[in-house]
C-alpha positions in Angstrom: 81.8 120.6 48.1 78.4 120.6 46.5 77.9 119.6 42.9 75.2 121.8 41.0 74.9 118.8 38.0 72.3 118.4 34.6 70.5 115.1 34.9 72.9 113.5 32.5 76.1 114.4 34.2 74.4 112.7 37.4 73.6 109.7 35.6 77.1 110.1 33.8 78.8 110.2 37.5 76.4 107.4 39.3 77.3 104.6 36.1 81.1 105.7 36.6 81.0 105.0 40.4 79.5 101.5 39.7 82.6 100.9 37.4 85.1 102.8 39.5 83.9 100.2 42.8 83.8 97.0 40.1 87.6 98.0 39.3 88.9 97.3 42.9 87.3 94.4 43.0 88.4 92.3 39.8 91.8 93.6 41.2 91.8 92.4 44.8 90.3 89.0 44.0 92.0 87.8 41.3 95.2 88.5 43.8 93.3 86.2 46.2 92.2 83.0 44.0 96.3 82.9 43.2 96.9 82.9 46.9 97.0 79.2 46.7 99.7 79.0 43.6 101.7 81.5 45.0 102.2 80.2 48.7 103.6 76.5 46.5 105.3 78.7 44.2 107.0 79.9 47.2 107.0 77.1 49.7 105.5 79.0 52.3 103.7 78.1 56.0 100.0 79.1 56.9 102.4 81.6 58.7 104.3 82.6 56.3 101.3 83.8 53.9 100.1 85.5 57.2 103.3 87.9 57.1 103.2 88.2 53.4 99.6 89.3 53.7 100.3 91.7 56.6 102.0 93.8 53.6 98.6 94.3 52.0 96.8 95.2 55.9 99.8 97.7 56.5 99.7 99.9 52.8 96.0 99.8 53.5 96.0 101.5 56.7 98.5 104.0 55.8 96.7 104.6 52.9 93.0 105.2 54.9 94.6 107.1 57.2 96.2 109.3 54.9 92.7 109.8 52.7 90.8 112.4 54.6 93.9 114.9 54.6 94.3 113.9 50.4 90.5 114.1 49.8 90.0 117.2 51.7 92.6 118.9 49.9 93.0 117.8 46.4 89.2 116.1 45.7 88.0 112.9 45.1 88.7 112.4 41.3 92.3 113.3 41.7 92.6 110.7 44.8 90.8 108.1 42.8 93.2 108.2 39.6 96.2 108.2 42.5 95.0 105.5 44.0 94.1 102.8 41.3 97.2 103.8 39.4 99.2 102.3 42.8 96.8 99.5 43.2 97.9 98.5 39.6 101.5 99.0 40.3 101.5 97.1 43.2 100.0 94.3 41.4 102.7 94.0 38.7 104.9 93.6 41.4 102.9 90.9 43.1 103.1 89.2 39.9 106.6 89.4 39.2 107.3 88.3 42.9 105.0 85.3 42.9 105.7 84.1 39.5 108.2 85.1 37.8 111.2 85.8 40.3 109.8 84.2 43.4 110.9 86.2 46.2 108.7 86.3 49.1 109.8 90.1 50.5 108.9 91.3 46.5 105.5 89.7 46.9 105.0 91.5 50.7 106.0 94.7 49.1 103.8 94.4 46.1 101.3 94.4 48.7 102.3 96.9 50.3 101.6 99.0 47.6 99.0 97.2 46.4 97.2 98.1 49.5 98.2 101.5 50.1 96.0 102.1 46.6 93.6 100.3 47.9 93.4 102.2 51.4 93.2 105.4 49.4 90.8 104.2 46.8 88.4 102.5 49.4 87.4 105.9 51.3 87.4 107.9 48.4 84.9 105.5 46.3 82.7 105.9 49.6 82.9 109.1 49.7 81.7 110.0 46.3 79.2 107.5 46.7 77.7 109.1 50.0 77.7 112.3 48.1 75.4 110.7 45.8 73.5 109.4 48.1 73.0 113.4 49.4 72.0 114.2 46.4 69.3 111.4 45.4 68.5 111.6 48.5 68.0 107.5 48.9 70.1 104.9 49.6 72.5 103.9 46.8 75.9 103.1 49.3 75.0 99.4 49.1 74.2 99.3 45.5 77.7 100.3 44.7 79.3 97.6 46.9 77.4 95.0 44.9 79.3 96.6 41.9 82.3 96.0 44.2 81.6 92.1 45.0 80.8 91.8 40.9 84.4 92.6 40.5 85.6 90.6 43.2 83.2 87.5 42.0 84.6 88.6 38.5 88.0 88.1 39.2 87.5 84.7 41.4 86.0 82.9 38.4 88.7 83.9 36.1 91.4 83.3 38.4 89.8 79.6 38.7 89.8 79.9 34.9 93.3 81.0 35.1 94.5 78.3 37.2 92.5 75.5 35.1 94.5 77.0 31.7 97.8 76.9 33.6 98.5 80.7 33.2 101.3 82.1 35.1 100.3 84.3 38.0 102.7 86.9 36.5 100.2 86.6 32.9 97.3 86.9 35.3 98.1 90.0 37.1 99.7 91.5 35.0 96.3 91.6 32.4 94.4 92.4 35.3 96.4 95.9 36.3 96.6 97.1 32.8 92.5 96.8 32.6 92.5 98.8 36.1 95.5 101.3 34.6 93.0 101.9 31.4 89.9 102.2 33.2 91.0 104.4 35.6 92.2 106.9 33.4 88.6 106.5 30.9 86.5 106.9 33.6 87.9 109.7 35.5 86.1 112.1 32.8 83.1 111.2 34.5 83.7 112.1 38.2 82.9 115.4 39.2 85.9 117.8 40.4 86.1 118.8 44.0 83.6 116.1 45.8 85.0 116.0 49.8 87.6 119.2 49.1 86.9 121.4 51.5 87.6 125.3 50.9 87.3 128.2 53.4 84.9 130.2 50.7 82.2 127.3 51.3 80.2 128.5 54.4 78.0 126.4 54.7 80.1 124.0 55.2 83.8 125.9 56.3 86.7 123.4 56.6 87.2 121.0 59.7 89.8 122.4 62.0 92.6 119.8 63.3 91.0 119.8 66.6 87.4 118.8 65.2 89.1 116.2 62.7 90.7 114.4 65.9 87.1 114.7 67.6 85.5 112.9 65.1 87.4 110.0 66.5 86.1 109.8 69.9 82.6 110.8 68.9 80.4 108.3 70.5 78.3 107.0 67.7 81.4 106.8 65.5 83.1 105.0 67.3 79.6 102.2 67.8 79.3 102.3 64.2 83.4 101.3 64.0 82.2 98.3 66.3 79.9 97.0 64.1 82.1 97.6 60.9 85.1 95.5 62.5 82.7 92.8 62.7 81.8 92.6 59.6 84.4 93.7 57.7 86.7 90.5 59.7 83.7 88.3 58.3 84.0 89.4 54.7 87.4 90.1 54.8 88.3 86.5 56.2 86.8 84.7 53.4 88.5 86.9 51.0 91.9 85.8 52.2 91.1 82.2 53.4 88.3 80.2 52.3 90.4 79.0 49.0 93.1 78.2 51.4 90.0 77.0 54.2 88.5 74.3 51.3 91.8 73.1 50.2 93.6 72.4 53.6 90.0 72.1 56.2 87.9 70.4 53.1 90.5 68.7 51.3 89.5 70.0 48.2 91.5 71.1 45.0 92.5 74.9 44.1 90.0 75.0 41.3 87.4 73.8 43.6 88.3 76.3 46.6 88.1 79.2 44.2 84.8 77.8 43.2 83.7 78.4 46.8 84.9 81.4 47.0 82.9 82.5 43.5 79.9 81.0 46.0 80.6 83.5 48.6 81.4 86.3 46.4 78.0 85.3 44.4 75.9 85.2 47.9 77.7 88.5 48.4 76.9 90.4 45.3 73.1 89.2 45.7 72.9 91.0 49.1 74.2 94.0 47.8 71.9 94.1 44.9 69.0 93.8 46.7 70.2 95.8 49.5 69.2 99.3 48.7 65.7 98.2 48.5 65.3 96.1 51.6 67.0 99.0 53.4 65.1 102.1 52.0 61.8 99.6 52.7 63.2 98.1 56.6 65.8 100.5 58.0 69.4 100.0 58.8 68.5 98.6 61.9 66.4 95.9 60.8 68.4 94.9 57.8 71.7 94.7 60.0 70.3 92.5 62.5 69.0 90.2 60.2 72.6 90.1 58.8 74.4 89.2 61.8 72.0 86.2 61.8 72.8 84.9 58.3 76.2 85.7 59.2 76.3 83.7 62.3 74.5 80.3 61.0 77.1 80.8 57.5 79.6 80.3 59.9 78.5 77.8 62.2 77.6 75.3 58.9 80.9 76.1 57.6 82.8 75.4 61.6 81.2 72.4 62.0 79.9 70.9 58.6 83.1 68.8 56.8 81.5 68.3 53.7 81.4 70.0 49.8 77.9 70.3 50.7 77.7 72.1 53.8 80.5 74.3 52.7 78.3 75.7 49.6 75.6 76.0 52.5 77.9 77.5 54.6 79.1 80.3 51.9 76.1 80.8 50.7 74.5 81.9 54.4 78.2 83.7 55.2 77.9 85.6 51.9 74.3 87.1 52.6 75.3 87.5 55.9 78.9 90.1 54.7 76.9 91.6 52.1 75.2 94.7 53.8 77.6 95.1 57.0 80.2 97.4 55.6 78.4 99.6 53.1 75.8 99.8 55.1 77.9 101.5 57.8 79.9 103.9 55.4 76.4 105.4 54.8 75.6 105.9 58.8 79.0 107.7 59.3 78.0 109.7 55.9 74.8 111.0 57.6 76.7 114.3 58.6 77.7 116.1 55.3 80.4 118.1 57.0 83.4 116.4 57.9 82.4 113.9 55.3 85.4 112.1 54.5 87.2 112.4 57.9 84.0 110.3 59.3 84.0 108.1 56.3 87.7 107.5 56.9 87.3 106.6 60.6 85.2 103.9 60.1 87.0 102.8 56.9 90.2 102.4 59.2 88.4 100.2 61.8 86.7 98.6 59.1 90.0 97.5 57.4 91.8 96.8 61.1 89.3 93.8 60.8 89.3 93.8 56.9 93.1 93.4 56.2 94.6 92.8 59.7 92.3 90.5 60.4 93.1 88.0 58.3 96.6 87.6 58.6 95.7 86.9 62.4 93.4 84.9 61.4 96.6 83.0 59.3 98.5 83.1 62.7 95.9 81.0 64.7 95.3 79.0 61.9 98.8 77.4 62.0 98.2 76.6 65.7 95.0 75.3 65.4 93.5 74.9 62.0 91.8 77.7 59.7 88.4 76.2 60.1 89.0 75.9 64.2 89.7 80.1 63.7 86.4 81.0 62.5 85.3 80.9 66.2 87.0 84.3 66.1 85.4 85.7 62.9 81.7 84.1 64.5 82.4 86.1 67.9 83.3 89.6 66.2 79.9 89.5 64.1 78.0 88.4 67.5 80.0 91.8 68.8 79.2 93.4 65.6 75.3 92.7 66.4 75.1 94.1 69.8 75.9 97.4 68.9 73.7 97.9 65.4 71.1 100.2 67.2 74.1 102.9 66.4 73.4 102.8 62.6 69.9 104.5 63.1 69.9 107.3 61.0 70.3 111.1 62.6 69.5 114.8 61.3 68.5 114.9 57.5 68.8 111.5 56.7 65.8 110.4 59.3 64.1 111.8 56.8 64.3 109.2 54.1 64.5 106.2 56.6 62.0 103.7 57.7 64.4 102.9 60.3 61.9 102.0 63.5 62.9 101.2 67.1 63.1 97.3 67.8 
């Protein structure tokens, strides 16, 4: 649906967005800097917290795969106040399992709905924001992910401040999904009605049939472009889980000092994504992805193979830059095509978070065999993958226009 807006109500919608992605964040990360306090609380294996985070990677999936259909039907504003009002209810019970009556299943089904919110939410933020990037007319997509990693970097710092005051996970939480509850429900005044519904009296843009909708799965470029989001979504996605857990058990570091590292990553992270709109509306996709892969790759290698505090600050630091632009910057390549904007969005959302959320917990299964910092090797390989495929993010049909993407 097109939006005919006055600048203010633009301006009004764009600030809400930033807010809306920052929400998610603070939410998911202050889930993972307890990771740590939770597997004691609950005498769990590396295994263990594997399975207990497969509950978060399988509500996520069912709630990506369910978005499109949603979105499509009953708007984006109505799908973002459903899904951050389960994201916050999944986090109560997160608390309540992993503090207050310790029960591993309660925890895994916190998650569970924890992450079906945050399946939902995740498309529909990207799809508002690619519909803002139509109407600017620039790239915005990785601006709003930075406003994502502030949340995330947000949350790490007072979770470390959480743990250092000896707050219960259960206090924690449960502060941190009544802020999401109320700021769902302020902000949704902003969002326009209708953004990815799709009615039969549009026609310029008439509703996907099922047929088309199952298309846009095997469609070629999609399906590059989902390459290159599993790599990179596995490389942000595995710090998010692991690198406390990576710094206490590879590093031999303390808790507070492992959710330090991750506020490192997280910090690296956000100052990508700040400067990313820039560097891509000046370099192309192509360009900025590649040099990615690389910061990426030597993040990883530092952090394999360096066994100190100071390599691993080196190593997040690289490993941060390198997650920053990966995922957003996909999102906006499978936005180029208006129609059909949040089935696309969707499908590479769902391989995105096959690597983002299902990752990990593999990642958790290898780890008990052979150490987490030994199963990096897995998350180094995907972003090598992830590299040889990012000539598919060139822009196509009216976004060419306002790209300096070049061939290389």
């Amino acid at each position: 649906m097109k939006h005919t807006l006055t600048t203010r109500q633009l301006l009004r919608w764009r600030i809400a967005m930033y807010l809306y992605f920052a929400l998610p964040g603070l939410a998911f990360s202050s889930w993972i800097a307890r990771t740590p306090t939770i597997r004691d609380t609950l005498e769990a294996s590396t295994a263990q917290m594997g399975w207990i985070i497969f509950g978060l990677s399988s509500g996520s999936m069912v709630g990506l795969l369910c978005a499109s259909q949603l979105i499509a039907k009953f708007g984006g504003r109505a799908m973002l106040l459903l899904g951050l009002i389960v994201c916050s209810t999944g986090l109560f019970v997160v608390g309540i399992g992993g503090s207050l009556i310790p029960y591993s299943l309660l925890v895994f089904f916190g998650l569970m709905i924890f992450g079906f919110g945050n399946g939902l939410t995740d498309v529909t933020m990207n799809v508002e924001a690619t519909a803002i990037e139509h109407t600017v007319q620039k790239s915005v997509l990785t601006g709003y992910h930075a406003a994502f990693s502030l949340g995330t970097l947000a949350g790490a710092l007072l979770g470390a401040l959480a743990i250092w005051l000896d707050i219960s996970v259960f206090a924690h939480v449960g502060i941190t999904a009544t802020l999401l509850f109320i700021g769902t429900v302020f902000l949704s005044r902003y969002i326009p009605s209708g953004t990815g519904k799709e009615s039969k009296a549009d026609a310029d843009q008439p509703p996907m049939t099922a047929k088309e909708r199952l298309e846009v799965w095997k469609d070629p470029r999609t399906v590059m472009i989902g390459i290159v989001v599993l790599g990179m979504a596995f490389a942000e996605g595995s710090a998010n889980d692991w690198l406390p857990l990576i710094m206490v058990d590879g590093f031999n570091m303390s808790a507070e000092n492992g959710s330090i590292i991750l506020g490192v990553f997280l910090g690296a992270m956000t100052i990508g994504r700040l400067t990313g709109d820039g560097l891509l509306n000046r370099f192309g996709r192509v360009i900025m992805l590649r040099a990615t892969v690389l910061s990426a790759v030597i993040g990883l290698s530092v952090m394999i193979f360096g066994h100190s505090g100071t390599t691993a600050v080196i190593g997040a630091v690289f490993w941060g830059l390198g997650a920053a632009l990966g995922f957003p910057l996909a999102l906006s390549a499978a936005g180029d095509d208006p129609r059909g904007l949040a089935v696309r969005v969707a499908a590479v959302s769902s391989a995105g978070y096959m690597a983002f959320l299902v990752g990990p917990p593999f990642l958790g299964f290898i780890g008990d065999e052979i150490g987490l910092v030994n199963a990096l090797f897995f998350v180094l390989a995907a972003v090598i993958m992830a590299g040889l495929f990012s000539h598919a993010v060139k822009p196509i049909g009216v976004r060419q226009n306002i790209s300096n993407d070049r061939p290389m």
